[in-house]
Backbone as a printed PyTorch tensor [residue, N CA C, xyz], in Angstrom:
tensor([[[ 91.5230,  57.7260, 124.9290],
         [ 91.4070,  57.1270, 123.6220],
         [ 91.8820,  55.6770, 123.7250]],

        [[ 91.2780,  55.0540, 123.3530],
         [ 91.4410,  53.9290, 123.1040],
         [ 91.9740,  52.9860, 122.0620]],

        [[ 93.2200,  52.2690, 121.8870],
         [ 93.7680,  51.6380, 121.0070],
         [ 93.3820,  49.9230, 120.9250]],

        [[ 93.9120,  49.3090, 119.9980],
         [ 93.2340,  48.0100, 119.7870],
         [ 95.1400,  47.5740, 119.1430]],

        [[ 95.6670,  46.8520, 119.7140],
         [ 97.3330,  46.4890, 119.6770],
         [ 96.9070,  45.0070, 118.6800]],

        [[ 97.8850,  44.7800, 118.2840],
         [ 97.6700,  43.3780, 116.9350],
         [ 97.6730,  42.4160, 117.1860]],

        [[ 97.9250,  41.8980, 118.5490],
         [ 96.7670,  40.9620, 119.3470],
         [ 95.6980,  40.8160, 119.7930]],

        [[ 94.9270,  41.9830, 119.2860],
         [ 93.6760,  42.7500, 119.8410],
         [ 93.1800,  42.9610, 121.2270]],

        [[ 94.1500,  43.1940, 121.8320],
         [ 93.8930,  43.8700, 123.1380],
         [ 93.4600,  45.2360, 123.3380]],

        [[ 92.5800,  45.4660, 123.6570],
         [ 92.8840,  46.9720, 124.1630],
         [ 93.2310,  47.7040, 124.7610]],

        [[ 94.1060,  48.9260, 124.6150],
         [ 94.7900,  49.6630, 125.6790],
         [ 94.4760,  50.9260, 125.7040]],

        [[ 94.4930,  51.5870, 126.8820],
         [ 94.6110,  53.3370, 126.1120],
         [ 96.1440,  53.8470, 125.8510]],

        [[ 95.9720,  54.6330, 124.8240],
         [ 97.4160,  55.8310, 124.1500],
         [ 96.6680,  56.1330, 123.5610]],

        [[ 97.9630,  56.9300, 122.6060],
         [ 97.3600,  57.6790, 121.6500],
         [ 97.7220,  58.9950, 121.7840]],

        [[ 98.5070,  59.1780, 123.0380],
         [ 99.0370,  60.4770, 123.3090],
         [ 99.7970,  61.1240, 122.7280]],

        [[100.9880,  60.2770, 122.2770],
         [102.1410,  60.7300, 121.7130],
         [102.0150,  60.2850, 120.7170]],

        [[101.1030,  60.0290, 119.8040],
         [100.9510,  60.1890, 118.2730],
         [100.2980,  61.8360, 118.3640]],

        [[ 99.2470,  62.0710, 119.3170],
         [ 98.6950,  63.4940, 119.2590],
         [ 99.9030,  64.7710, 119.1980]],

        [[100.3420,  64.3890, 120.3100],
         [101.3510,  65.2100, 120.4660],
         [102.1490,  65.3050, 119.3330]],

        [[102.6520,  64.5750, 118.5740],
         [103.6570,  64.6100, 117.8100],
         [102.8900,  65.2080, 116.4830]],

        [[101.2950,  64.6270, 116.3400],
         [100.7660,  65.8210, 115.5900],
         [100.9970,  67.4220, 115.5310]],

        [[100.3760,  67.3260, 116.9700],
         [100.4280,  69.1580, 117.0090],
         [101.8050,  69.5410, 116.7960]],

        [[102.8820,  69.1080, 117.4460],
         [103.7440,  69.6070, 116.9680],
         [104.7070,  69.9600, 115.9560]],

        [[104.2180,  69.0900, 114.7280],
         [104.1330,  69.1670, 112.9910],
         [103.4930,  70.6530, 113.0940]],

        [[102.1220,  70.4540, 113.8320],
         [101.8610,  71.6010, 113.1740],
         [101.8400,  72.6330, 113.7370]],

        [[102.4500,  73.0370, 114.8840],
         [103.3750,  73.9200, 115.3820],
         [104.2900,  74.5490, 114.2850]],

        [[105.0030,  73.6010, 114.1920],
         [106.2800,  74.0610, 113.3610],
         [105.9190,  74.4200, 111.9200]],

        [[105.0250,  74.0200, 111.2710],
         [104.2630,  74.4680, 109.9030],
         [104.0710,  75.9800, 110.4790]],

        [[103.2790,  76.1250, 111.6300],
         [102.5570,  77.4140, 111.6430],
         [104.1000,  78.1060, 112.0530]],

        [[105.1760,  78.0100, 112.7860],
         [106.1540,  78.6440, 112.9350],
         [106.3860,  79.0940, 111.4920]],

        [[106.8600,  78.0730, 110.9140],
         [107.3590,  78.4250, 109.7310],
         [106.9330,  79.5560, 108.4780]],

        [[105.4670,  79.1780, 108.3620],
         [104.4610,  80.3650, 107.7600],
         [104.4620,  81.6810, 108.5530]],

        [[104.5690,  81.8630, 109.7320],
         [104.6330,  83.0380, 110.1360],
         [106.0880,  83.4510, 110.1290]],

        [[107.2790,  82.9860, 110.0360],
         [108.2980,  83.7910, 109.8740],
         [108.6310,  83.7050, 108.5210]],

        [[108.4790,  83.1900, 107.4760],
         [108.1920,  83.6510, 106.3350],
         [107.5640,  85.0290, 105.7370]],

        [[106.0710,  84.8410, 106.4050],
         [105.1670,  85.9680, 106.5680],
         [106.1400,  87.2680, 106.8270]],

        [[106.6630,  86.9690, 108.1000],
         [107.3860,  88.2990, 108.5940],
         [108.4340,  88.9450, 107.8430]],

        [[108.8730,  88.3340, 107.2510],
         [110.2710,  88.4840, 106.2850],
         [109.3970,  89.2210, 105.2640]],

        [[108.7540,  88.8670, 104.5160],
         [107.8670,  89.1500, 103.6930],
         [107.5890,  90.6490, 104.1650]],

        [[107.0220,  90.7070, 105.1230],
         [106.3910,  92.1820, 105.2970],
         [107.4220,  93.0590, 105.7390]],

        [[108.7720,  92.5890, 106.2860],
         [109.9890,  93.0120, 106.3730],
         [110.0690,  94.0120, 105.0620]],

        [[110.6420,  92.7940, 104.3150],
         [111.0330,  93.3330, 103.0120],
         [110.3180,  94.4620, 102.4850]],

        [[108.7330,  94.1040, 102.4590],
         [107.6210,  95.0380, 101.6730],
         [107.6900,  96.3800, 102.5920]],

        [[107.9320,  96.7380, 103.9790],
         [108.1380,  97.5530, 104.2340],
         [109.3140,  98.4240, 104.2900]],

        [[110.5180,  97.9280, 104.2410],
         [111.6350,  98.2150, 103.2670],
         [112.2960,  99.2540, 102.2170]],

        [[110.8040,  98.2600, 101.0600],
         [110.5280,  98.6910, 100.2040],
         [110.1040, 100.0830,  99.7030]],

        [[108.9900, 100.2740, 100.9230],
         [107.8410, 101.4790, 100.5290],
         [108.7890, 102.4340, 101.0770]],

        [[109.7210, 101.5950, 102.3350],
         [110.5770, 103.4070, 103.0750],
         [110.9940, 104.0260, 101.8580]],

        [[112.0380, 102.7910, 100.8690],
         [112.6710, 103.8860, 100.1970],
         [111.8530, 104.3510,  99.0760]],

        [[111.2780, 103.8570,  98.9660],
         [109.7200, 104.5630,  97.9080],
         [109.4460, 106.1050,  98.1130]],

        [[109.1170, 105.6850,  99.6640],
         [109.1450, 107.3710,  99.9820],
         [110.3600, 108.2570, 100.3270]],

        [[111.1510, 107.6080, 100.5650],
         [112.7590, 108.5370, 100.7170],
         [112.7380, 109.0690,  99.3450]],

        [[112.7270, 108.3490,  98.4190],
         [113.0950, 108.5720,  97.2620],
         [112.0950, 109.8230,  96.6290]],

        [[111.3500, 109.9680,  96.8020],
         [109.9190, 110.9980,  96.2390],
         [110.2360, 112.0430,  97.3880]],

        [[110.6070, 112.0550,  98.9540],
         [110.6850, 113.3940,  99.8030],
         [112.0710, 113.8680,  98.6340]],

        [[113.2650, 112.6500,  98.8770],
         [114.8820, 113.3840,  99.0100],
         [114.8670, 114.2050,  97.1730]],

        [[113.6660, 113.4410,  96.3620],
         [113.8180, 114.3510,  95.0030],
         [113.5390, 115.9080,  95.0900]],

        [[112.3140, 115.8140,  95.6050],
         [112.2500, 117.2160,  95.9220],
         [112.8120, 118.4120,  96.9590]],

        [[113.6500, 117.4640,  97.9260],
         [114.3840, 118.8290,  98.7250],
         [115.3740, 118.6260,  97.6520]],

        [[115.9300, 118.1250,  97.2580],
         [117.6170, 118.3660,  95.9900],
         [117.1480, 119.6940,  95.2030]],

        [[115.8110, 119.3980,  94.6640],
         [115.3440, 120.3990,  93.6220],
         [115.0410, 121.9120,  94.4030]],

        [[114.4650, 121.8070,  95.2500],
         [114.4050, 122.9370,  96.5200],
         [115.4180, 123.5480,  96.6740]],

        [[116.7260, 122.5200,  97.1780],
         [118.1220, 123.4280,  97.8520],
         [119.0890, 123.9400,  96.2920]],

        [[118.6630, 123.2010,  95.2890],
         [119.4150, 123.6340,  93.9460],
         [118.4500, 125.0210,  93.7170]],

        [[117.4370, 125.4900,  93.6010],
         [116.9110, 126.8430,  93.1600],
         [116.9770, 127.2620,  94.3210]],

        [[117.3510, 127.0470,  95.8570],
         [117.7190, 127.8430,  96.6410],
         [118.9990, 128.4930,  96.3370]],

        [[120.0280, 127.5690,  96.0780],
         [121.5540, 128.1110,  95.7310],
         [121.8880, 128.7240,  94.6640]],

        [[120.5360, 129.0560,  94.1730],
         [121.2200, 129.6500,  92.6970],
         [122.1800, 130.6020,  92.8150]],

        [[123.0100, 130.7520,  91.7960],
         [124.0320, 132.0150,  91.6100],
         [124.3900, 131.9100,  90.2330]],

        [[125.3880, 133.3990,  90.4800],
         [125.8720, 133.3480,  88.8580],
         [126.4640, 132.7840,  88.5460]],

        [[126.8820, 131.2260,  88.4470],
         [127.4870, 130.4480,  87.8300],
         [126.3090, 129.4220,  86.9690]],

        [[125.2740, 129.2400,  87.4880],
         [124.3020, 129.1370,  86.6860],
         [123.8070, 129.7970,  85.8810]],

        [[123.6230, 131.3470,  85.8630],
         [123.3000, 132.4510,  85.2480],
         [124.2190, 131.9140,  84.2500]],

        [[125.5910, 131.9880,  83.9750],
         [126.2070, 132.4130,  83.1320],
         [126.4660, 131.1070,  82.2840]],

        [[125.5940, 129.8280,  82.2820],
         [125.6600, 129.0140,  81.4140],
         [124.7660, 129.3360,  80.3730]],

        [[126.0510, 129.1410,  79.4120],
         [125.8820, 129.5000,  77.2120],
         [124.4220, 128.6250,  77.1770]],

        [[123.8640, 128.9130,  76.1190],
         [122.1800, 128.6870,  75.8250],
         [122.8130, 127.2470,  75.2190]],

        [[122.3160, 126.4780,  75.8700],
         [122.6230, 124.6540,  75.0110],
         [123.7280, 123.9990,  75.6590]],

        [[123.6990, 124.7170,  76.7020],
         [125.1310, 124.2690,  77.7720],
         [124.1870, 123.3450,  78.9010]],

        [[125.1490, 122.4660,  79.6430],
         [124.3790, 121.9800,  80.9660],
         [125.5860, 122.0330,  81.5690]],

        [[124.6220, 121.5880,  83.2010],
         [126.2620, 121.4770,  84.4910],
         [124.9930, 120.7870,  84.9320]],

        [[126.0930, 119.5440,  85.5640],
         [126.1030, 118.2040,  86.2750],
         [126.5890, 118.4720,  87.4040]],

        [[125.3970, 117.6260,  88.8470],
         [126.0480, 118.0710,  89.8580],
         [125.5880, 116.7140,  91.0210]],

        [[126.0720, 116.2740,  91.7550],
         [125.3820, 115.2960,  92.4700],
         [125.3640, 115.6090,  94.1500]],

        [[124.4990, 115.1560,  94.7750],
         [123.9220, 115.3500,  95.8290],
         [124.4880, 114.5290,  96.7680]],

        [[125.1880, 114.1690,  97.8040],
         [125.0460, 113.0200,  98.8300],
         [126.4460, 112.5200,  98.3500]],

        [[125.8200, 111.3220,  98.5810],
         [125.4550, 110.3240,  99.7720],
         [125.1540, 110.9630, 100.8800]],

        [[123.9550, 111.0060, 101.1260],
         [123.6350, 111.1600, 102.4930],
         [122.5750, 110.3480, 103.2680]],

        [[122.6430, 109.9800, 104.7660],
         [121.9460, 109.1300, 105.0050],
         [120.3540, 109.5520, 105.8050]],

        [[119.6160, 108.6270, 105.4400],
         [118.0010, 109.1970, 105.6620],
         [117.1350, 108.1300, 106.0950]],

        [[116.3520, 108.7890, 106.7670],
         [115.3010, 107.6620, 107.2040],
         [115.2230, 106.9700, 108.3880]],

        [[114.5720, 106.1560, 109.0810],
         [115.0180, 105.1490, 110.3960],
         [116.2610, 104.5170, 110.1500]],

        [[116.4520, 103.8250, 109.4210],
         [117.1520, 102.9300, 108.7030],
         [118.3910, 103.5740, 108.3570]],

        [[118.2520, 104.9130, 108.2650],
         [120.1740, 105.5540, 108.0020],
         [119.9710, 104.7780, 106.2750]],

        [[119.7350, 104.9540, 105.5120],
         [119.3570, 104.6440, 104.2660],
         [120.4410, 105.4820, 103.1420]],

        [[121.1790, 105.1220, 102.5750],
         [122.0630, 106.0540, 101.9410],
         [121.4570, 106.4680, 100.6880]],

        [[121.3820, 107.5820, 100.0810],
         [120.5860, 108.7270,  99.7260],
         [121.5380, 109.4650,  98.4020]],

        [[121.3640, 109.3470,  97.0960],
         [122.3390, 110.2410,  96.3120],
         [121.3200, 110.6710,  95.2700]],

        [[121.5940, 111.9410,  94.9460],
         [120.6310, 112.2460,  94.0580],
         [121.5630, 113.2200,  92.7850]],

        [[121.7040, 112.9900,  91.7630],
         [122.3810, 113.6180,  90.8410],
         [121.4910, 114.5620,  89.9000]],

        [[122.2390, 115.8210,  89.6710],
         [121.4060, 116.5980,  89.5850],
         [121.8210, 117.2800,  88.1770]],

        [[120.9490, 117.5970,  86.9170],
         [121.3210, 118.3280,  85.5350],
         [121.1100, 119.2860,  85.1570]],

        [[121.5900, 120.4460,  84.8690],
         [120.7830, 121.7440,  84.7710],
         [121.6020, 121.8980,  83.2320]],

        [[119.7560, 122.6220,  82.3770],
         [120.2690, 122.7480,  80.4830],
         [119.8530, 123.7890,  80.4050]],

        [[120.8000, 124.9120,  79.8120],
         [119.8480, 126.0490,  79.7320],
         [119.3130, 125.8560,  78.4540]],

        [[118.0730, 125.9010,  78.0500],
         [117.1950, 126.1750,  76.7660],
         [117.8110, 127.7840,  75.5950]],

        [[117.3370, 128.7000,  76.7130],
         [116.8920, 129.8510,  76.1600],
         [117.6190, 130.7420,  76.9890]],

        [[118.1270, 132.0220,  76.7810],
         [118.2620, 132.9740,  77.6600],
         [117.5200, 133.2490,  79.0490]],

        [[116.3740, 132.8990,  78.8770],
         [115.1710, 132.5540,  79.8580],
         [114.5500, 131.6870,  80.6220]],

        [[114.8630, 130.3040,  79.6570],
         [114.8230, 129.4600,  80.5850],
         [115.3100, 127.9410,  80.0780]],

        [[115.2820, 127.0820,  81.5150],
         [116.4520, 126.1370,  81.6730],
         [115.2570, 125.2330,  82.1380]],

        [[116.1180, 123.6570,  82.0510],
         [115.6490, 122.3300,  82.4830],
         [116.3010, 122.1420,  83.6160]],

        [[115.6790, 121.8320,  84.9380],
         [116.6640, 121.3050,  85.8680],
         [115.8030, 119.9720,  86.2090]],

        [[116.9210, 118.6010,  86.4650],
         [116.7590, 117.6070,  86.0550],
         [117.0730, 117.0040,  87.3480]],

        [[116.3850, 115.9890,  88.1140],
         [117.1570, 115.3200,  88.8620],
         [116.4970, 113.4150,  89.4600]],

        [[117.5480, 112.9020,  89.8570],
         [117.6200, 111.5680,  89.5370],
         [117.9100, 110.9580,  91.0660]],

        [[117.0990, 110.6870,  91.8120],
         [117.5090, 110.1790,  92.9930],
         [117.4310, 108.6100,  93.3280]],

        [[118.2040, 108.0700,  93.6990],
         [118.3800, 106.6500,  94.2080],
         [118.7820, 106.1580,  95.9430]],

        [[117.9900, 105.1900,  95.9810],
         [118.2740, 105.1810,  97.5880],
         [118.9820, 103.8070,  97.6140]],

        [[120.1240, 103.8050,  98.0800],
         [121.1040, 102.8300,  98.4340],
         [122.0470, 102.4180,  97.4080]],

        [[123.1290, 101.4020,  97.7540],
         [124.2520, 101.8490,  96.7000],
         [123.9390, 101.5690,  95.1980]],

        [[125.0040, 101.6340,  94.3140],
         [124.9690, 101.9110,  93.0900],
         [124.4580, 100.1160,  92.7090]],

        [[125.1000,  99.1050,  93.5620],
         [124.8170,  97.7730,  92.9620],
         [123.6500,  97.5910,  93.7340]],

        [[123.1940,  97.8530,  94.4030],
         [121.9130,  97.5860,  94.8870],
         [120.8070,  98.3980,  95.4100]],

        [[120.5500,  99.0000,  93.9150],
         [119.2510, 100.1030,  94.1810],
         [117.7660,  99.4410,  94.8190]],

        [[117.6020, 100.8110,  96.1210],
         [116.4140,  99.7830,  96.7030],
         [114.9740, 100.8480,  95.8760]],

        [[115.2930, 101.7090,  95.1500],
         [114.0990, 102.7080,  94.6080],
         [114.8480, 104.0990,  94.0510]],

        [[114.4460, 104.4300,  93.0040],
         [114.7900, 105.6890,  91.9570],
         [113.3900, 106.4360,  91.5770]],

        [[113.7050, 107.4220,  92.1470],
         [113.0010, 108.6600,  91.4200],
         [113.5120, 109.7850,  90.6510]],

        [[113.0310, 109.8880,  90.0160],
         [113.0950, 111.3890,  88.7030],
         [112.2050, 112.0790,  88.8310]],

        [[112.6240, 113.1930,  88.6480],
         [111.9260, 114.5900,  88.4620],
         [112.3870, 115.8690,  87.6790]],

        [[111.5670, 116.4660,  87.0070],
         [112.0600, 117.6380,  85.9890],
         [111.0910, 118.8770,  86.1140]],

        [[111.9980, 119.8790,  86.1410],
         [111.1260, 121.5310,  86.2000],
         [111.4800, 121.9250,  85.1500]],

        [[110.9620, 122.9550,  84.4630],
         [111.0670, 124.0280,  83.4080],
         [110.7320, 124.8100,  84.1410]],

        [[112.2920, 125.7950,  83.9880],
         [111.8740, 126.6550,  84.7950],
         [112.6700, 128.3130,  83.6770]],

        [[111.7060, 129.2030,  84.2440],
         [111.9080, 130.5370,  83.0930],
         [112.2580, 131.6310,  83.7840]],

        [[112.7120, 132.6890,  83.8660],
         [113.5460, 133.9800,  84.4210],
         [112.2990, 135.1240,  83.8290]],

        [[111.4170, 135.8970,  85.0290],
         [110.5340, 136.6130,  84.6600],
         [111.9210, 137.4670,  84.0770]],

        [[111.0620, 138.4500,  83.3440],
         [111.6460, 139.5980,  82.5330],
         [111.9180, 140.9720,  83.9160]],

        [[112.9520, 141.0700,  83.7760],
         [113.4950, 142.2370,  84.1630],
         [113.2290, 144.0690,  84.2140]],

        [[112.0430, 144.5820,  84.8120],
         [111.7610, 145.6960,  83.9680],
         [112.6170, 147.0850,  84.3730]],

        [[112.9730, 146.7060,  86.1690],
         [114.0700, 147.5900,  86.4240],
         [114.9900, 147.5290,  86.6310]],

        [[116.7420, 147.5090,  86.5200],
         [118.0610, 147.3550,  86.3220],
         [118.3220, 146.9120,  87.5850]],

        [[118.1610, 147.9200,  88.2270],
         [118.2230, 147.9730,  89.8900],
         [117.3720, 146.9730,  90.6910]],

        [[116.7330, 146.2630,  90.4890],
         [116.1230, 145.5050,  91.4020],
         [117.0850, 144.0780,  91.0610]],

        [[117.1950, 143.0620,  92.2540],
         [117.6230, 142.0180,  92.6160],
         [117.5250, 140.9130,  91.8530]],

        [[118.4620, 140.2190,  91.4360],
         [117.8720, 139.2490,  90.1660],
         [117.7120, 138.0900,  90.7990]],

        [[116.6340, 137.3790,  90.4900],
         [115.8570, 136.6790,  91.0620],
         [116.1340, 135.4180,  90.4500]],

        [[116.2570, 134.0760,  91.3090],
         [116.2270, 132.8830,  89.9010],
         [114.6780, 132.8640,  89.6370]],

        [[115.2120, 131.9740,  88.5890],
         [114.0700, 131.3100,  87.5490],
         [113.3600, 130.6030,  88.3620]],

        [[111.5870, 130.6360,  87.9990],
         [110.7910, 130.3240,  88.4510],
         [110.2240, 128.8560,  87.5370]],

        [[109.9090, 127.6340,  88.5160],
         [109.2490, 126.7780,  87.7180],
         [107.8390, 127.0970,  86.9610]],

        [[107.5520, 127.0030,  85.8850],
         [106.5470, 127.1760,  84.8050],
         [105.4180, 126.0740,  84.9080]],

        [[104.4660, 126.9880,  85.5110],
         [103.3300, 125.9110,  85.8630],
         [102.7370, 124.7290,  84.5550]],

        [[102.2740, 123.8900,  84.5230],
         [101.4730, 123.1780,  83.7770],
         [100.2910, 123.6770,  83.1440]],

        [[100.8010, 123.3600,  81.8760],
         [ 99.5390, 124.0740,  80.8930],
         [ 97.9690, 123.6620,  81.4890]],

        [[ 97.9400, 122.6850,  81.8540],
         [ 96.8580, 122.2890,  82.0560],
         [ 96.1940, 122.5540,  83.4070]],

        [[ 97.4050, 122.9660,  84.7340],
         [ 97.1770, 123.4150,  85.8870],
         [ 96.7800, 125.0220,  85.6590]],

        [[ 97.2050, 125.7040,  84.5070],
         [ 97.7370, 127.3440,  84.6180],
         [ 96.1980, 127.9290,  84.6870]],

        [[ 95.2790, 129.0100,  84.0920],
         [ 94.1670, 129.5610,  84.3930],
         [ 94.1580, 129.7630,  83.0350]],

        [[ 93.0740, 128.5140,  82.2870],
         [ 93.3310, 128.9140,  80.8270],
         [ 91.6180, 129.6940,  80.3900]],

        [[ 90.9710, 129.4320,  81.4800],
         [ 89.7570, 130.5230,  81.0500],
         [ 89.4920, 132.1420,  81.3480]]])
């Protein structure tokens, strides 16, 4: 390349203006891509505890109608018991995990069990899920057989209404 200097000579350069181009834009493109990365950092992050939060609701609700006993049985109709889950840690990430859990009895028959999961601490929730069953105690027809917990009550709209 050829330059023209302000005596009008000509010389060749021009190199190290190039150079010093590309390397502007080197560092632009550095910069946009670790931005970028952070970015998709975060957004993936995000979705873990998205999904921690939607698995860890439903094993809480799982291992609570696994454990039933008669101390649930024997809550008064309009009574609840509060119970919380965790901290426990989950995920790649070791992600800390608490899920608090409400049980109302309605009816002699059947109860609300309620539960509220959050992934990471209390000041800095990274995702919350909720979830609720209605759940009802088939009827009993022989004394002697094993009492069973309460079963969740399908959706009117899932159930076999034809």
């Amino acid at each position: 390349m050829w330059l023209r200097t302000e005596s009008g000579v000509r010389r060749k350069g021009g190199a190290l203006l190039i150079a010093l181009a590309l390397l502007a834009l080197g560092a632009a493109l550095l910069a946009g891509t670790s931005s970028a990365a952070r970015a998709a950092a975060r957004a993936e992050s995000s979705r873990e505890a998205q999904v921690l939060a939607a698995a860890e609701v439903r094993v809480a609700l799982a291992e609570f109608l696994t454990g039933w006993g008669g101390v649930h049985d024997a809550l008064a109709v309009g009574s609840e018991m509060a119970d919380t889950v965790g901290p426990r840690r989950r995920g790649f990430g070791g992600a800390l995990v608490q899920t608090r859990m409400r049980l109302l009895r309605l009816t002699s028959a059947r109860f609300v069990l309620a539960a509220d999961c959050q992934v990471g601490p209390d000041d800095a929730v990274q995702a919350r899920r909720r979830a609720y069953l209605l759940l009802e105690r088939a009827l009993q027809i022989d004394s002697t057989a094993p009492i069973l917990p309460p079963a969740p009550i399908t959706r009117w709209g899932l159930a076999g209404l034809y």
